[in-house]
C-alpha positions in Angstrom: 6.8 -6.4 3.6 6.2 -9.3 1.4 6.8 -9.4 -2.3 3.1 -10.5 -2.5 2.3 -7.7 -1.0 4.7 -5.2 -2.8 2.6 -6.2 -5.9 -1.3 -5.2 -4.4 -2.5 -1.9 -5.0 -2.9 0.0 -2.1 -7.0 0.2 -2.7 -6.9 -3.3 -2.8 -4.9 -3.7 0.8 -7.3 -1.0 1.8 -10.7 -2.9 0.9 -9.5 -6.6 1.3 -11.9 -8.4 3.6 -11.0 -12.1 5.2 -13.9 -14.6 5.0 -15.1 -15.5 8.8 -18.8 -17.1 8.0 -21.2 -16.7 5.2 -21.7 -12.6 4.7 -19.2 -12.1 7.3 -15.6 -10.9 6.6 -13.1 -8.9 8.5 -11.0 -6.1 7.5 -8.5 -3.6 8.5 -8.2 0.2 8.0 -5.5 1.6 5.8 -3.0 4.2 7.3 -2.3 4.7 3.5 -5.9 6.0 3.3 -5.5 7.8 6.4 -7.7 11.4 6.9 -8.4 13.8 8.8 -10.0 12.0 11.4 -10.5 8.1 10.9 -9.8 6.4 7.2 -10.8 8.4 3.6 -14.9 7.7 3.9 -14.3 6.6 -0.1 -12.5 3.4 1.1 -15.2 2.8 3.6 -17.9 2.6 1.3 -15.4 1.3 -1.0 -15.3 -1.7 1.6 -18.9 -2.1 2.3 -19.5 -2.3 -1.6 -17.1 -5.0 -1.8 -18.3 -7.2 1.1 -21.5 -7.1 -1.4 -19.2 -7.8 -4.6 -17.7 -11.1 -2.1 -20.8 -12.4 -1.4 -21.7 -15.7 -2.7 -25.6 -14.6 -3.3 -24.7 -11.9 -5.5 -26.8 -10.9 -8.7 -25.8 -8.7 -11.2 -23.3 -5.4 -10.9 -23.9 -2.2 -9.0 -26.6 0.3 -10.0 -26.6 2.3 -6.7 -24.8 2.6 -3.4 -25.6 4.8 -0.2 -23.3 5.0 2.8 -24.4 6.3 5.9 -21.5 7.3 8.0 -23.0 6.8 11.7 -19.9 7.4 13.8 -16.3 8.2 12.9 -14.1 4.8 12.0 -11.1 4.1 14.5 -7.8 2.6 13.3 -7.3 -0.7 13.4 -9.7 -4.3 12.9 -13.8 -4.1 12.1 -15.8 -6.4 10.0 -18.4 -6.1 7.7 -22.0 -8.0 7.2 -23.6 -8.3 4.1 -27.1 -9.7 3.0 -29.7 -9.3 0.3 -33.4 -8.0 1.5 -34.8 -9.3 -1.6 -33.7 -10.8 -4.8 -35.9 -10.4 -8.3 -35.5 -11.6 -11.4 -33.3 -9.0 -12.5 -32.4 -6.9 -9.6 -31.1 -7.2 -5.9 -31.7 -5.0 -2.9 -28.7 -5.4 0.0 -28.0 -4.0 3.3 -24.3 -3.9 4.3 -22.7 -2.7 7.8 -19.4 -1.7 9.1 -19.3 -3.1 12.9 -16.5 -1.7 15.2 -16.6 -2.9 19.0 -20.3 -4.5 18.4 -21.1 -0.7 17.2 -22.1 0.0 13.8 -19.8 3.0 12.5 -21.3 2.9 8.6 -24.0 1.0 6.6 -25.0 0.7 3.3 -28.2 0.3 1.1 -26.6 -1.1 -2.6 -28.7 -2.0 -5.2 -27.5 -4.7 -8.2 -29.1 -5.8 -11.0 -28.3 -7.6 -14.5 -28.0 -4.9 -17.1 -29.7 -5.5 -20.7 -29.1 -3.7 -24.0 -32.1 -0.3 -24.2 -32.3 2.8 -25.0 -29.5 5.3 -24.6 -29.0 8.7 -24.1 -26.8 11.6 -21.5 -27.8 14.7 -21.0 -25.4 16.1 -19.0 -22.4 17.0 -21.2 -19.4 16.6 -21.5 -16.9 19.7 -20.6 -14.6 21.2 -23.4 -11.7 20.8 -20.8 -7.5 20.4 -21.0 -6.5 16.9 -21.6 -4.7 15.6 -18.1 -1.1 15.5 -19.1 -1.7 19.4 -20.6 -2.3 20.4 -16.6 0.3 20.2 -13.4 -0.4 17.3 -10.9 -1.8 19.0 -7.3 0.2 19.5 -4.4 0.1 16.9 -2.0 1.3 19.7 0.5 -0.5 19.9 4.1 -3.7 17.9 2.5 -3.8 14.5 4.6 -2.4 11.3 3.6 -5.6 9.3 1.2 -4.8 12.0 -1.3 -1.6 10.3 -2.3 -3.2 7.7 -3.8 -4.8 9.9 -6.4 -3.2 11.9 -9.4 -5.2 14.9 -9.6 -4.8 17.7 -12.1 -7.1 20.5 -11.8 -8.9 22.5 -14.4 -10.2 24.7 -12.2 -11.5 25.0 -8.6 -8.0 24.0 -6.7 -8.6 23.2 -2.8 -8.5 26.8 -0.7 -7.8 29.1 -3.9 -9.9 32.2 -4.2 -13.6 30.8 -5.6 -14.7 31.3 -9.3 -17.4 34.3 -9.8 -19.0 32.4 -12.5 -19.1 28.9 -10.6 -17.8 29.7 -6.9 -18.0 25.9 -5.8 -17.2 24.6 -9.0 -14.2 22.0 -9.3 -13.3 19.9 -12.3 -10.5 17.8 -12.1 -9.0 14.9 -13.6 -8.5 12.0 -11.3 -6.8 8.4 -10.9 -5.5 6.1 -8.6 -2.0 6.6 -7.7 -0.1 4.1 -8.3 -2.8 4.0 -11.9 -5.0 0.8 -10.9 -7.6 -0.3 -13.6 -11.3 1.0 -13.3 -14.1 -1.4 -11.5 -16.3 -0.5 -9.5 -15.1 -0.3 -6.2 -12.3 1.9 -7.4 -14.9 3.9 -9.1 -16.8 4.3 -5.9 -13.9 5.4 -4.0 -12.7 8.3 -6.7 -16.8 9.2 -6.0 -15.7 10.4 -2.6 -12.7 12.0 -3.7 -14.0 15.7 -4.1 -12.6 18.0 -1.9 -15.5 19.3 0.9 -16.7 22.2 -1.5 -16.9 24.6 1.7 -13.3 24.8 0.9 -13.8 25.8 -2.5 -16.8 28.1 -1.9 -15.3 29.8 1.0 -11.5 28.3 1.3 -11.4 28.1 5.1 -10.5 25.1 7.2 -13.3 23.9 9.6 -14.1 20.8 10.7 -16.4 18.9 8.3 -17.9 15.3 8.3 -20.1 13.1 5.1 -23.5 12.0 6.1 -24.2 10.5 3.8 -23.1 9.9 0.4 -25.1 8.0 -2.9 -23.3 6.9 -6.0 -25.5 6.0 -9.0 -23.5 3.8 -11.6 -24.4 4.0 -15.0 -21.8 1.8 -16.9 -21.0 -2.0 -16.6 -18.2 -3.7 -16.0 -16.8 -4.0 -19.4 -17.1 -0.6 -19.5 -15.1 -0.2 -16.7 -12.7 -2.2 -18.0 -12.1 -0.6 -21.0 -11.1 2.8 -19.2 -8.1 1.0 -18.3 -5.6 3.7 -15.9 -7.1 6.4 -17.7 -8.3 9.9 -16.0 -10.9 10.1 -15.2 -12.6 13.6 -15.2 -15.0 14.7 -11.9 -17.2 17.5 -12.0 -18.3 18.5 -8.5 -20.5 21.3 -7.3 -22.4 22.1 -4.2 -26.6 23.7 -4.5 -26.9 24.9 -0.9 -24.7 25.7 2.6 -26.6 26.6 5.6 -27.6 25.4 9.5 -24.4 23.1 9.8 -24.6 21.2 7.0 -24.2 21.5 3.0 -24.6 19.0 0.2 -22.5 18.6 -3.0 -23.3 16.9 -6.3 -20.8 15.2 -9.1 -19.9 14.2 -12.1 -17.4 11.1 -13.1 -16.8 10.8 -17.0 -14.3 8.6 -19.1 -12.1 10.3 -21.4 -13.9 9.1 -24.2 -17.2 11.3 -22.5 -18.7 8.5 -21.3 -20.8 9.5 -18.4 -19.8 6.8 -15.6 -21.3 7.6 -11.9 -23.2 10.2 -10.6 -23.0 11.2 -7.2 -24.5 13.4 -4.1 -23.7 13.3 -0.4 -24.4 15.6 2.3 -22.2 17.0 4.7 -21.8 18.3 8.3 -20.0 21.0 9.1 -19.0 23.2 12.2 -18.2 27.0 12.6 
């Protein structure tokens, strides 16, 4: 290993994308990121967000992203295509794929705009919660390999413990990268995906379990981002309904100032 490469964040190997022709780059999946099957799906939208954030047309910073995951991701080369649909004034509509062997394996809907200065206000609210160094970091034991990369500390709703009567899918947790990376937004948009499936909360049995489909909605800018720093960040994530093979969960990401960051809500195969 290089000493350039000794000094790149693992997200960063993870997502980088070489330039072949005009919204065209290729990648290479991250053993660091490694999961149960294929690559953590939070790097892979991570990577279709910034094949977006690359692309010389770009307007604005993200408001929304929604990753399909149409086949599982092998190990090894694929490349990503970006383009806008449609460009407005303020706003910008994109379609982004993940191509593996001519065969799309995940695409992306993102939507960018230019933020302006308006009215303000968050209703959801923020937890009266333990600070992060008050709470034990999680085991890393017999959990697969992406999870390294995080520091999590729960306040309540640990992976395969006994669910909560008052909130049996329930999970809050603080969260950051691991080694601590600043906040942007395709961090951000990884630590979106990095909720354990809550059918191991709700009902803490292992079974095999798949995203379909997961939306982020951003609701800070960059300089927002920025000012988090390596901070925790604090994710709430609960699930509304399991049933016929597949469940859905939603979540919270604040700043530890109670800044609400990204909301998020995917839905999720699973098998008996």
């Amino acid at each position: 290993m290089t000493n350039n490469e000794l000094t790149v964040h693992p997200l960063d190997q993870a997502v980088a994308l070489k330039a072949l022709d005009q919204g065209r780059w290729q990648g290479t999946t991250s053993q660091a990121y490694a999961n149960m099957v294929g690559p953590f799906g939070g790097t892979t939208g991570a990577t279709l967000l910034q094949g977006v954030l690359s692309h010389e047309e770009l307007l604005g910073e993200p408001v929304s992203l929604t990753v399909n995951f149409a086949a599982p991701v092998a190990d090894g080369n694929f490349e990503v295509v970006a383009r806008p649909l449609r460009t407005n004034r303020n706003s910008q509509h994109w379609w982004a794929e993940m191509v593996q062997d001519g065969q799309v394996v995940a695409f992306a809907t993102v939507v960018t705009a230019r933020r302006r200065d308006t009215w303000e206000q968050t209703e959801a609210a923020f937890p009266d919660v333990p600070l992060a160094s008050d709470l034990p970091i999680f085991s890393k034991k017999s959990v697969p390999p992406w999870t390294r990369n995080y520091d999590m500390r729960f306040v309540d709703g640990e992976l395969m413990e006994a669910p909560d009567q008052d909130h049996p899918s329930r999970s809050r947790v603080w969260m950051r990268d691991q080694p601590p990376r600043p906040l942007d937004y395709v961090s951000l948009s990884a630590l979106c995906d990095a909720f354990f499936p809550r059918i191991y909360v709700r009902r803490p049995k292992l079974v095999p379990i798949g995203t379909v489909s997961l939306t982020t909605y951003f609701h800070t800018n960059g300089e927002q981002l920025a000012s988090a720093g390596t901070e925790h960040v604090l994710g709430i994530a609960r699930a509304n309904h399991f049933g016929k093979g597949f469940f859905d969960q939603s979540a919270e990401v604040w700043s530890r100032a109670g800044g609400l960051l990204a909301t998020t809500h995917q839905v999720v195969y699973f098998k008996e």
